[in-house]
mmCIF file of the C-alpha atoms, coordinates in Angstrom:
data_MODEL
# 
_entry.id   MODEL 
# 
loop_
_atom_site.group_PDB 
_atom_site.id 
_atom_site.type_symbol 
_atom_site.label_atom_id 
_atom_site.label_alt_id 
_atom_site.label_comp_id 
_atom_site.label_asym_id 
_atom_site.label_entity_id 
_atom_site.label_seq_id 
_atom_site.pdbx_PDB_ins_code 
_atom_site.Cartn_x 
_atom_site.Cartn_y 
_atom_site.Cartn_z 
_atom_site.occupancy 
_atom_site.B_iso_or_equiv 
_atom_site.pdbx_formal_charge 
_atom_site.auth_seq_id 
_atom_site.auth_comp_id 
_atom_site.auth_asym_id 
_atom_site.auth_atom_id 
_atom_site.pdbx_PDB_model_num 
ATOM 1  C CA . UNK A 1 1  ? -45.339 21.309 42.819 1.00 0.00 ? 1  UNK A CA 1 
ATOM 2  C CA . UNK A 1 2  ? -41.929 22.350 41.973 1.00 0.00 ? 2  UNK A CA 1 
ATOM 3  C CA . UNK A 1 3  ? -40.428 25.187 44.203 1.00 0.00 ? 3  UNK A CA 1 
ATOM 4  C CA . UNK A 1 4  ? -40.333 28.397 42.601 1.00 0.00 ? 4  UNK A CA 1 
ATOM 5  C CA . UNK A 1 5  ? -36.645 29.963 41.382 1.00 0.00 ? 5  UNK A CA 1 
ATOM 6  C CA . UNK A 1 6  ? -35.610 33.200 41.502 1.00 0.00 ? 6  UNK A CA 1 
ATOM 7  C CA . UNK A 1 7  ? -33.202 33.479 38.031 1.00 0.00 ? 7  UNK A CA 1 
ATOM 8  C CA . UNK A 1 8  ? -32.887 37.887 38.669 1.00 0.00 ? 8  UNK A CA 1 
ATOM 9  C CA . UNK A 1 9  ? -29.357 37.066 39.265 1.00 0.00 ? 9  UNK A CA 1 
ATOM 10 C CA . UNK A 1 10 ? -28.371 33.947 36.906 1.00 0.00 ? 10 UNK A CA 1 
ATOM 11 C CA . UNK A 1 11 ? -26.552 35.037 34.060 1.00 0.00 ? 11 UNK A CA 1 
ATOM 12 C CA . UNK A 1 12 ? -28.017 32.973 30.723 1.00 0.00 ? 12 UNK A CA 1 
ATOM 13 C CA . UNK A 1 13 ? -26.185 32.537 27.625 1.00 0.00 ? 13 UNK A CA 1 
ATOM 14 C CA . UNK A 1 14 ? -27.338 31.401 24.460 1.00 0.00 ? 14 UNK A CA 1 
ATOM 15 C CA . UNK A 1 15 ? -26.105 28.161 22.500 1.00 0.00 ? 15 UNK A CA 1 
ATOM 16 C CA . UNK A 1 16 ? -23.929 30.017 20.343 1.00 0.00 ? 16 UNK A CA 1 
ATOM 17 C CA . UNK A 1 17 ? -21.834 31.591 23.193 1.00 0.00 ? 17 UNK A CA 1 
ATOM 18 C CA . UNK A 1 18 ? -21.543 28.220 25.126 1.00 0.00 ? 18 UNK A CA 1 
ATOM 19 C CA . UNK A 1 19 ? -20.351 26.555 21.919 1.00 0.00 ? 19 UNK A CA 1 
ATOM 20 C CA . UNK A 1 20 ? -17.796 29.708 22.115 1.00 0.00 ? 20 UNK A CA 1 
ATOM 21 C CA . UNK A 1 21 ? -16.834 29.211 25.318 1.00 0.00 ? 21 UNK A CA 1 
ATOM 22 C CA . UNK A 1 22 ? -16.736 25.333 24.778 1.00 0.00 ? 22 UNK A CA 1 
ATOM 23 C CA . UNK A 1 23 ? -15.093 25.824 21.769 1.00 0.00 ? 23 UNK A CA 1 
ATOM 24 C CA . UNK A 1 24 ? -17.415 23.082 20.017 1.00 0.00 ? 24 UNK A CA 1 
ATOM 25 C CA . UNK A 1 25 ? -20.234 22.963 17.748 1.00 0.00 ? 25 UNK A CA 1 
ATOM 26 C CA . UNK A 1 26 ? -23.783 24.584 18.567 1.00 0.00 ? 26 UNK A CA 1 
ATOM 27 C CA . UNK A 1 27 ? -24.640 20.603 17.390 1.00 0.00 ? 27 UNK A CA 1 
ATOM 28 C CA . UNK A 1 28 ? -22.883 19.294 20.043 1.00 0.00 ? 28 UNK A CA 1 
ATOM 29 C CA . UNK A 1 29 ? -23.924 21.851 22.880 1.00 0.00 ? 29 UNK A CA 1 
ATOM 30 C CA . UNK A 1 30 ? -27.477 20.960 21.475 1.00 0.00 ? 30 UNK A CA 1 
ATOM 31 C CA . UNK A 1 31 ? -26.580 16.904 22.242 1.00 0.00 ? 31 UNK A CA 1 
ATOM 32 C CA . UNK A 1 32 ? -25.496 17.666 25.573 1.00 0.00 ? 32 UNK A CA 1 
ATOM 33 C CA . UNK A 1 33 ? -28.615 19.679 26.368 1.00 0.00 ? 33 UNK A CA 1 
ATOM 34 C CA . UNK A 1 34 ? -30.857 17.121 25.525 1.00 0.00 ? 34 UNK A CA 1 
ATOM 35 C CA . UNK A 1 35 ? -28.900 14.126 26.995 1.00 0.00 ? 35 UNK A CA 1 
ATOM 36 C CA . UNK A 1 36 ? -29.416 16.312 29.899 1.00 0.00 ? 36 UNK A CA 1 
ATOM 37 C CA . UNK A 1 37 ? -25.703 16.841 30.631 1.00 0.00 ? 37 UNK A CA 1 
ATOM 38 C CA . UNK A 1 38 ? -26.027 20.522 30.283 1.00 0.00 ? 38 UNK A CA 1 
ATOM 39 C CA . UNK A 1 39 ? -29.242 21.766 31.939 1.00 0.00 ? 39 UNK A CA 1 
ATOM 40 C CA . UNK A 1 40 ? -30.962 24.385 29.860 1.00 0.00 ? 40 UNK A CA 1 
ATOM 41 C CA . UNK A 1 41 ? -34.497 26.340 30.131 1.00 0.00 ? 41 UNK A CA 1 
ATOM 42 C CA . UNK A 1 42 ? -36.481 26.695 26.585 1.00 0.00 ? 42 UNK A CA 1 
ATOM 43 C CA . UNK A 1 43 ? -38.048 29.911 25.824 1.00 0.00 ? 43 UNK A CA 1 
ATOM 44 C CA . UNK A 1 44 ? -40.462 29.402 22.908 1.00 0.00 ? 44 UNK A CA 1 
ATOM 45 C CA . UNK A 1 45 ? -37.637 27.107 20.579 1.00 0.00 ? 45 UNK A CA 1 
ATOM 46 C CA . UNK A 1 46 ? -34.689 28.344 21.790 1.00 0.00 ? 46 UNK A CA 1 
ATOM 47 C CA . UNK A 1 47 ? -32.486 27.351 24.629 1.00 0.00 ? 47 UNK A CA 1 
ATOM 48 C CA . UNK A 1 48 ? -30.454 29.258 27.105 1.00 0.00 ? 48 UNK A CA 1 
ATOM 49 C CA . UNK A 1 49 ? -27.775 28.068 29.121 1.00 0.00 ? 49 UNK A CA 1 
ATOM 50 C CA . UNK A 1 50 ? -27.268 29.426 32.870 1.00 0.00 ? 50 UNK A CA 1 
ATOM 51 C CA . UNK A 1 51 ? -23.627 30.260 32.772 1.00 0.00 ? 51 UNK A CA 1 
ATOM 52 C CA . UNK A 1 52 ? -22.836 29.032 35.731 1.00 0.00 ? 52 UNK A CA 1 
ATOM 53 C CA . UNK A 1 53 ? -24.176 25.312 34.219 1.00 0.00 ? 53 UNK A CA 1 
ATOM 54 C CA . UNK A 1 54 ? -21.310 25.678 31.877 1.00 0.00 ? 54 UNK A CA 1 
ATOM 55 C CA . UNK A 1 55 ? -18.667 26.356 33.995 1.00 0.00 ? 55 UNK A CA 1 
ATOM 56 C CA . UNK A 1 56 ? -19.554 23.400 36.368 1.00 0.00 ? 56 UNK A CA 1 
ATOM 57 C CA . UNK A 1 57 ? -19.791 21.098 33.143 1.00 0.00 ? 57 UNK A CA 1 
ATOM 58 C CA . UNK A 1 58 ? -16.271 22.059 32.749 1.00 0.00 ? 58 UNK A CA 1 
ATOM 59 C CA . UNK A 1 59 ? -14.586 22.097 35.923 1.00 0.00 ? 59 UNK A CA 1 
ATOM 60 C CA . UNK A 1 60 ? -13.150 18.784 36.026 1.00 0.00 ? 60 UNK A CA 1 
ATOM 61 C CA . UNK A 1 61 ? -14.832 16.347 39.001 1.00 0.00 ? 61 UNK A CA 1 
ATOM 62 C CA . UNK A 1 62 ? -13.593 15.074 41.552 1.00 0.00 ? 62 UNK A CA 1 
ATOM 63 C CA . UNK A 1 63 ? -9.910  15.833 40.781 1.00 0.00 ? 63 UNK A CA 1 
ATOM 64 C CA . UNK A 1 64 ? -7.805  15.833 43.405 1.00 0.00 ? 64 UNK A CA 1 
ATOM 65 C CA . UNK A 1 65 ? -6.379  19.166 43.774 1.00 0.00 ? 65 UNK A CA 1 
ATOM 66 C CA . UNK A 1 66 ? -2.550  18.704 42.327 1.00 0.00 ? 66 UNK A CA 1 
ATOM 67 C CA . UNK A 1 67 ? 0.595   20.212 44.504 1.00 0.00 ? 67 UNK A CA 1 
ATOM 68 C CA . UNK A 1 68 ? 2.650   22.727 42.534 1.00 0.00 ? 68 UNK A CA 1 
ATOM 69 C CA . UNK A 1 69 ? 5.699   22.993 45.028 1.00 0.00 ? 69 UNK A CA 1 
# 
């Protein structure tokens, strides 16, 4: 059995504002979702997105911090 999460503190947005933030369609934040790129929990036939899923999703990986000086 799957341990049990505590979401009181996880901030969830809906598709619409992650398509915001994303600046994309709600299509393609629906794509990603399902490809399971972006994970998402379903309540009834919506989705919400935990907020801090999108902001990993767009942090770039494994990019080697760049030197300014």
């Amino acid at each position: 059995m799957a341990p049990e999460q505590n979401f009181a503190n996880v901030k969830f947005l809906t598709v619409a504002e992650v398509a915001d933030m994303m600046r994309v369609s709600k299509m393609t934040v629906y794509r990603l979702i399902h490809a399971g790129d972006l994970p998402a929990v379903q309540f009834g036939r919506s989705y919400r997105v935990p907020e801090s899923a999108v902001t990993d999703y767009l942090r770039p990986a494994g990019m080697p911090d760049v030197d300014t000086a």
